[in-house]
N, C-alpha and C positions, 0 to 999 in steps of 0.2 A: 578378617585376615588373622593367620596364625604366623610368629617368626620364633624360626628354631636357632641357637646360639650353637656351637659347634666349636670343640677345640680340645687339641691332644691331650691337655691336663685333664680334663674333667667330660663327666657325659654329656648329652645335649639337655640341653633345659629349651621348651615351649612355651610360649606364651601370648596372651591375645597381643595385637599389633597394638591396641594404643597404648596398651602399657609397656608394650617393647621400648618405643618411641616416646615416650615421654621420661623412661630411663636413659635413653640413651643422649636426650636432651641433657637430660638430669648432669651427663658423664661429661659433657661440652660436645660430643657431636649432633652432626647436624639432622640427625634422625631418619637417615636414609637408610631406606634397605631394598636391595642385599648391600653391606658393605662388609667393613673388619678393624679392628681395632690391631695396632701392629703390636708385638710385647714390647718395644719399648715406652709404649704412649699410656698403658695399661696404668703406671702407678698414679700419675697424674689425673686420669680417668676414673679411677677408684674411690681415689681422696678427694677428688668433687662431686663425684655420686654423691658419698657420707657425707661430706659438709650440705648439698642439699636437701637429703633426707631426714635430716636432723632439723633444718630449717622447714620442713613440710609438716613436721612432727604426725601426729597419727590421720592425717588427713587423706580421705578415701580415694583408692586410685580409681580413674575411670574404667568403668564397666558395663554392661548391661545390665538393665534395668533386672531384677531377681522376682521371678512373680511369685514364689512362695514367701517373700519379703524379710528376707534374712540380711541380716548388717554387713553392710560392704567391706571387705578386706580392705586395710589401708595400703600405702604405697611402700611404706619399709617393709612390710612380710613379704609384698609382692616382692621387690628387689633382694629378698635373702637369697634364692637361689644365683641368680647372676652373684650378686657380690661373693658368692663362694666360690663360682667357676672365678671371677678377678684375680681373688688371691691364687689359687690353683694354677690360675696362666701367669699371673706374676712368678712366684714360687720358679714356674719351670720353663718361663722365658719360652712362653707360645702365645703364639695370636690368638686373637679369637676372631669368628666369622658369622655371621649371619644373616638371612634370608627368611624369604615368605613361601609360609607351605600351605 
């Protein structure tokens, strides 16, 4: 499963579902999708992504297995792109929204 993130501040960003879903745990929701995050719930969601991420420190996000066996991206790079759109939809007081494509 792929879940696309969507919202007026910024482009869409794509990503595989379990990493969707384990950031969006990361953020305090319940990792349901499709759902949305309203802009007012954004800053509080933001600041406990970061405090999580920082607490996970370089630790691999889940993936699939790589058969040419190359070292798995961790969970903070996976998360820079959403935490860009965060601030973006913070900044300009929009939602954000997401589904499985």
């Amino acid at each position: 499963m792929l879940v696309t993130f969507r919202t007026n501040a910024w482009g869409n960003i794509t990503m595989f579902g379990d990493v969707a879903v384990r950031l969006l745990k990361m953020m305090g929701h319940s990792g349901t999708v499709p759902s949305a995050l309203l802009a007012r719930d954004i800053p509080a969601a933001l600041a406990r992504l970061r405090r999580e991420l920082a607490a996970a420190g370089d630790e691999p996000a889940p993936a699939q297995k790589d058969p040419d066996g190359e070292p798995p991206v961790g969970i903070r790079l996976r998360a820079y792109p959403l935490i860009e759109m965060l601030e973006a939809a913070e900044k300009d007081e929009a939602d954000i929204l997401w589904s499985a494509d």
